[in-house]
C-alpha positions in Angstrom: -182.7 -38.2 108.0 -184.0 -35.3 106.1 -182.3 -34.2 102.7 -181.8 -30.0 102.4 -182.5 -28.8 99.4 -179.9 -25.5 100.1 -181.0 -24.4 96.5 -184.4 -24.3 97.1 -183.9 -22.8 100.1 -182.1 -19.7 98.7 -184.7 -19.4 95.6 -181.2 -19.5 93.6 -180.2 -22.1 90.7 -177.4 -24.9 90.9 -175.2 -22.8 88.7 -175.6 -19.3 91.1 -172.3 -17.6 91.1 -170.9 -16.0 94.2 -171.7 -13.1 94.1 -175.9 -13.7 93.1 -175.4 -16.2 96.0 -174.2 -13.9 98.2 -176.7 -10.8 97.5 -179.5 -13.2 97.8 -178.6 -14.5 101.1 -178.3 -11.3 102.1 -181.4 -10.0 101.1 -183.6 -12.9 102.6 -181.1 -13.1 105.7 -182.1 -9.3 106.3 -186.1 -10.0 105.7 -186.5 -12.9 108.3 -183.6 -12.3 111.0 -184.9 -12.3 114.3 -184.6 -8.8 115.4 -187.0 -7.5 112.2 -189.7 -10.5 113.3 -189.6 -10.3 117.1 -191.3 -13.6 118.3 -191.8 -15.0 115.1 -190.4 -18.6 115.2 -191.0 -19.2 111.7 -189.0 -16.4 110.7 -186.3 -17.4 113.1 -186.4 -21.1 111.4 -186.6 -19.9 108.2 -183.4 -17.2 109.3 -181.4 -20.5 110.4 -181.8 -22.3 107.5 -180.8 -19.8 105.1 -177.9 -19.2 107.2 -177.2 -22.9 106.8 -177.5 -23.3 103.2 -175.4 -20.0 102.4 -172.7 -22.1 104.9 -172.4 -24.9 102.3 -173.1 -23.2 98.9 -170.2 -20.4 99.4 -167.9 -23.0 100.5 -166.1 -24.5 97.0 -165.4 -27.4 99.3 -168.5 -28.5 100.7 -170.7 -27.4 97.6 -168.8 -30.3 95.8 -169.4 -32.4 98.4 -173.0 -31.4 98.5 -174.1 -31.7 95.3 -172.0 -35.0 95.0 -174.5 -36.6 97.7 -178.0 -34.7 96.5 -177.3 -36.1 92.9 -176.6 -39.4 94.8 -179.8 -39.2 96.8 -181.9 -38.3 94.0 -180.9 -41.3 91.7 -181.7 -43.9 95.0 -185.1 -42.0 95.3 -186.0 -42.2 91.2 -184.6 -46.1 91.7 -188.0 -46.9 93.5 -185.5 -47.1 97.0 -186.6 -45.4 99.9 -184.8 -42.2 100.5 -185.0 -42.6 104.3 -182.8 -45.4 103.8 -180.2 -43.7 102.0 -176.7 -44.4 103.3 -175.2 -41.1 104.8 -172.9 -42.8 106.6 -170.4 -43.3 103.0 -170.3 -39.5 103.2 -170.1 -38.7 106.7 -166.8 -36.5 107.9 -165.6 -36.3 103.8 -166.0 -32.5 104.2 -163.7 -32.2 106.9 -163.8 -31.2 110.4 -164.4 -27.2 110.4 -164.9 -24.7 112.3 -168.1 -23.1 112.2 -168.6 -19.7 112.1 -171.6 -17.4 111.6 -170.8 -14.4 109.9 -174.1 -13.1 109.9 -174.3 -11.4 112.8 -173.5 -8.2 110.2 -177.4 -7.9 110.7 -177.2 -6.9 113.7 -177.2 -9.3 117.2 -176.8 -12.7 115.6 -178.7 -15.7 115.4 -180.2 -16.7 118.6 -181.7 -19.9 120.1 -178.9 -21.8 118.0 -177.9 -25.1 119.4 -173.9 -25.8 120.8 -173.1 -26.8 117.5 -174.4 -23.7 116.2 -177.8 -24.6 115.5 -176.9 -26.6 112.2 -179.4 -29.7 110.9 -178.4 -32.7 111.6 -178.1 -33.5 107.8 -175.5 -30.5 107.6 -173.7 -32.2 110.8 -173.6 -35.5 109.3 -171.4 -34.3 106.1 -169.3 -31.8 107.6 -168.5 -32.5 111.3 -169.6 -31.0 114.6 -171.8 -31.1 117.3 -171.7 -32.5 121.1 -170.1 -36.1 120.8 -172.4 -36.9 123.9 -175.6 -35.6 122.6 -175.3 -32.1 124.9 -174.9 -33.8 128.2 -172.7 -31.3 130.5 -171.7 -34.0 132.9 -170.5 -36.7 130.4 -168.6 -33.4 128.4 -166.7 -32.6 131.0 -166.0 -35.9 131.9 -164.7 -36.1 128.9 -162.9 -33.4 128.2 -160.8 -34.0 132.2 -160.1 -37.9 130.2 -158.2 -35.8 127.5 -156.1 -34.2 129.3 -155.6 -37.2 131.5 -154.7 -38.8 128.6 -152.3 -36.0 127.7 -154.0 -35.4 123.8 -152.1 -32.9 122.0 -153.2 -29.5 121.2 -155.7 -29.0 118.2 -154.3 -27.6 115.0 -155.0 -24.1 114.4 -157.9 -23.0 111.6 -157.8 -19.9 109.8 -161.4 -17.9 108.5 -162.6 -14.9 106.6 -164.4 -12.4 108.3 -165.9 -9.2 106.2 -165.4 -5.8 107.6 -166.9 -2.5 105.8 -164.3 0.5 105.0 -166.3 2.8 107.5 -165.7 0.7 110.8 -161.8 1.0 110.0 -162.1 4.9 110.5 -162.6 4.4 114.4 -162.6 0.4 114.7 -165.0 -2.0 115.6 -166.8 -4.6 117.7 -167.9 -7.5 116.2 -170.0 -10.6 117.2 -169.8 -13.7 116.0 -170.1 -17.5 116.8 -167.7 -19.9 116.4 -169.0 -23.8 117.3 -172.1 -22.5 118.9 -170.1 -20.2 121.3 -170.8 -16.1 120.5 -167.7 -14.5 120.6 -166.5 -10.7 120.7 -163.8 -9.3 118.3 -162.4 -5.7 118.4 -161.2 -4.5 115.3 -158.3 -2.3 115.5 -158.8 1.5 113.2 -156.7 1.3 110.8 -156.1 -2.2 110.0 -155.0 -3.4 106.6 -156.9 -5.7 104.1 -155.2 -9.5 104.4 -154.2 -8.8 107.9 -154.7 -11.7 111.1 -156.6 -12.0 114.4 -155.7 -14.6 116.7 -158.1 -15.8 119.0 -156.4 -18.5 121.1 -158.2 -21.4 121.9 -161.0 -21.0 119.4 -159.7 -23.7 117.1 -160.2 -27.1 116.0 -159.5 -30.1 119.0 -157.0 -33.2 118.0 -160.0 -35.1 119.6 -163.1 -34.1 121.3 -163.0 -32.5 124.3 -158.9 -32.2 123.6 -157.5 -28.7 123.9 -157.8 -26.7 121.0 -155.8 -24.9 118.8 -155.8 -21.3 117.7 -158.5 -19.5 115.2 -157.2 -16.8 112.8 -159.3 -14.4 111.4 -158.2 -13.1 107.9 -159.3 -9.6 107.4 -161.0 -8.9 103.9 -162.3 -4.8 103.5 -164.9 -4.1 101.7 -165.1 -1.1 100.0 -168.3 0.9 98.9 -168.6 1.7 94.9 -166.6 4.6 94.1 -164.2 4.2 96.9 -160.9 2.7 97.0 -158.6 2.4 100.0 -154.9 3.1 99.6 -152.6 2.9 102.8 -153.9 5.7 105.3 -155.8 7.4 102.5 -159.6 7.1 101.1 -160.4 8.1 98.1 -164.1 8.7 96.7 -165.0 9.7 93.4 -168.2 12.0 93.1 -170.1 13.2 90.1 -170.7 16.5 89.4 -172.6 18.1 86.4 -171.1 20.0 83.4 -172.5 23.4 84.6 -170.9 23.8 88.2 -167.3 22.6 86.9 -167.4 25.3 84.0 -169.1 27.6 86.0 -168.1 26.6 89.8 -170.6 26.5 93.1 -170.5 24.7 96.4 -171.6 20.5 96.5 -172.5 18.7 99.3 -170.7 15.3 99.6 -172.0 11.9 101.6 -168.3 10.8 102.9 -167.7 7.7 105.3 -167.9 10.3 108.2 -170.7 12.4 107.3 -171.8 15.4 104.8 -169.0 17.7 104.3 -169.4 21.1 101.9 -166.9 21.4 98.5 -166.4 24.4 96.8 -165.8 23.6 93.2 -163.8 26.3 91.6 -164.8 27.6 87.7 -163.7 25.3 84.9 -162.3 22.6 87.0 -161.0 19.7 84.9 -162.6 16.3 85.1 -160.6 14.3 86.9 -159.5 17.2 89.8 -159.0 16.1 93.2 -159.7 17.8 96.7 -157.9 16.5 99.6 -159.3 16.8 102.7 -156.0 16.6 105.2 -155.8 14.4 108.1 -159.6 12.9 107.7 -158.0 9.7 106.4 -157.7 6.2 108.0 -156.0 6.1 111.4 -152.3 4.4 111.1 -152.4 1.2 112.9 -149.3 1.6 115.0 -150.0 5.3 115.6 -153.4 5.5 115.9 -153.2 9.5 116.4 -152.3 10.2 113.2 -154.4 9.7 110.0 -154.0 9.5 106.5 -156.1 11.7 104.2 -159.3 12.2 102.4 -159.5 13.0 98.9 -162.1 13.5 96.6 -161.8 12.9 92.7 -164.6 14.9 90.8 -166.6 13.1 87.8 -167.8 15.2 85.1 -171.2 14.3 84.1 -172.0 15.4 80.6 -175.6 16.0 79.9 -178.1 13.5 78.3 -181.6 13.7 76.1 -180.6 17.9 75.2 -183.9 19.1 73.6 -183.5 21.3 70.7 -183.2 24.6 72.3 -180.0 23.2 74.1 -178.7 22.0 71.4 -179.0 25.8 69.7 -177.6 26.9 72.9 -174.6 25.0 72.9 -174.1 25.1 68.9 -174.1 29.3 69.5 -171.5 28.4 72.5 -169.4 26.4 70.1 -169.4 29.6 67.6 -168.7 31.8 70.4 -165.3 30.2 71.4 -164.0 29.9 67.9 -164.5 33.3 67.5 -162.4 34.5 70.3 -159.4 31.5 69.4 
């Protein structure tokens, strides 16, 4: 079997932290997925790889586990052995049977052509779990899978997963796809829900054995929120820079919010700091889903940089100006 160098694969070091890891999965997840290379199979292979490696490398769990076995493999190889003989059987199952989701649909569609075990190598299937017991035979799955119930096997446990939704789709909610064990699967997120907050979908869990019934999946809502905007119960706020001349002075800005441009009049000699609320253009309260928190926006004073001398003269006449009037 084939060893994956997940490393190599990402272009990213053995010592990447999470969040390099992250951004660089997501840049090269977003150059070759499918739907921007239409009919490319290389792109597509190259998409379902990266999605593979960034599978092991975010989890603590299985990185551990992964580099345990490549630093393994490599000292068998440098021993004169051959690496095709390398025992991966000594490591088979030790990262736990999971469930395998693909997040990455965030691009837009999801993976396609993926396998029932969601289109995983058969080196990531050997370490951590999954894939059709009978080698993807229908018949002998469902023969199976009527066996376990004959034989009365108890119901999986349930699993519990992260799932990343931006600030903007809580405003009216949101559909997501995603794929759990090969199978796509829709999930509506309710407006309005609140960061740490569970989905159940029943039945989407892990199986006491295969073909068992399976327990329940929960999905564990993280938000994430855009620089410069921070959530806080039914209100969003969003800090926006402004420049030294239109708070002494005052004049009309246009601000990008998570629902579109909306026009600000800045009154003269507004204080850094000030906040505009924007009523009822908050958040939509889960339970009530009518009513909605509010919008405000907190003004940055930006102070001017690189003044040439004639500013300079400018401002110092300014200066002498007010102390004369004090």
């Amino acid at each position: 079997m084939e060893y994956k160098d997940y490393y190599n694969i990402l272009g990213v070091s053995r010592d990447v932290s999470e969040a390099e890891l992250k951004k660089k999965y997501r840049k090269l997840a977003a150059k070759y997925h499918p739907d921007k290379n239409p009919g490319d199979a290389t792109a597509e292979t190259k998409f379902k790889e990266l999605g593979e490696a960034y599978e092991v490398l975010k989890d603590p769990e299985k990185r551990k586990l992964y580099d345990q076995v490549g630093s393994d493999w490599k000292r068998y190889q440098q021993a004169g052995a051959n690496p095709n003989d390398f025992n991966w059987g000594q490591y088979a199952g030790q990262g736990g049977q999971r469930v395998h989701i693909n997040f990455e649909d965030m691009f837009g569609g999801g993976t396609r052509g993926q396998s029932s075990a969601g289109g995983f190598s058969s080196f990531f299937e050997t370490l951590f779990g999954g894939g059709d017991p009978f080698g993807g035979s229908q018949y002998q799955t469902r023969q199976y899978q009527s066996d376990a119930r004959r034989r009365g096997v108890a119901k999986g446990r349930d699993s519990e997963a992260q799932i990343h939704i931006d600030l903007k789709d809580l405003l009216k909610g949101a559909e997501k796809q995603l794929r759990v064990n090969g199978e796509k699967v829709k999930i509506k997120i309710p407006a309005g829900i609140e960061d740490g907050k569970r989905l159940k979908l029943k039945g989407k869990g892990l199986a006491s054995a295969p073909g068992g019934p399976k327990g329940d999946l929960y999905l564990k809502i993280k938000i994430d929120e855009p620089a410069n905007f921070e959530r806080k119960g039914s209100d969003i706020y969003q800090t926006v820079p402004i420049d030294l001349y239109t708070a002494l002075l005052g004049g009309a800005i246009t601000v990008e919010t998570l629902e579109g441009k909306v026009k600000l009049n800045i009154p003269p000699e507004t204080k850094n700091g000030k906040v505009f609320r924007l009523g009822g253009r908050g958040l939509p309260h889960l339970k009530t889903p009518s009513k909605r928190g509010d919008y405000l926006i907190k003004v940055d004073v930006q102070l001017p940089q690189n003044l040439t001398d004639k500013e300079k003269e400018l401002i110092k006449k300014l200066a002498a100006e007010r102390r004369n009037t004090e």
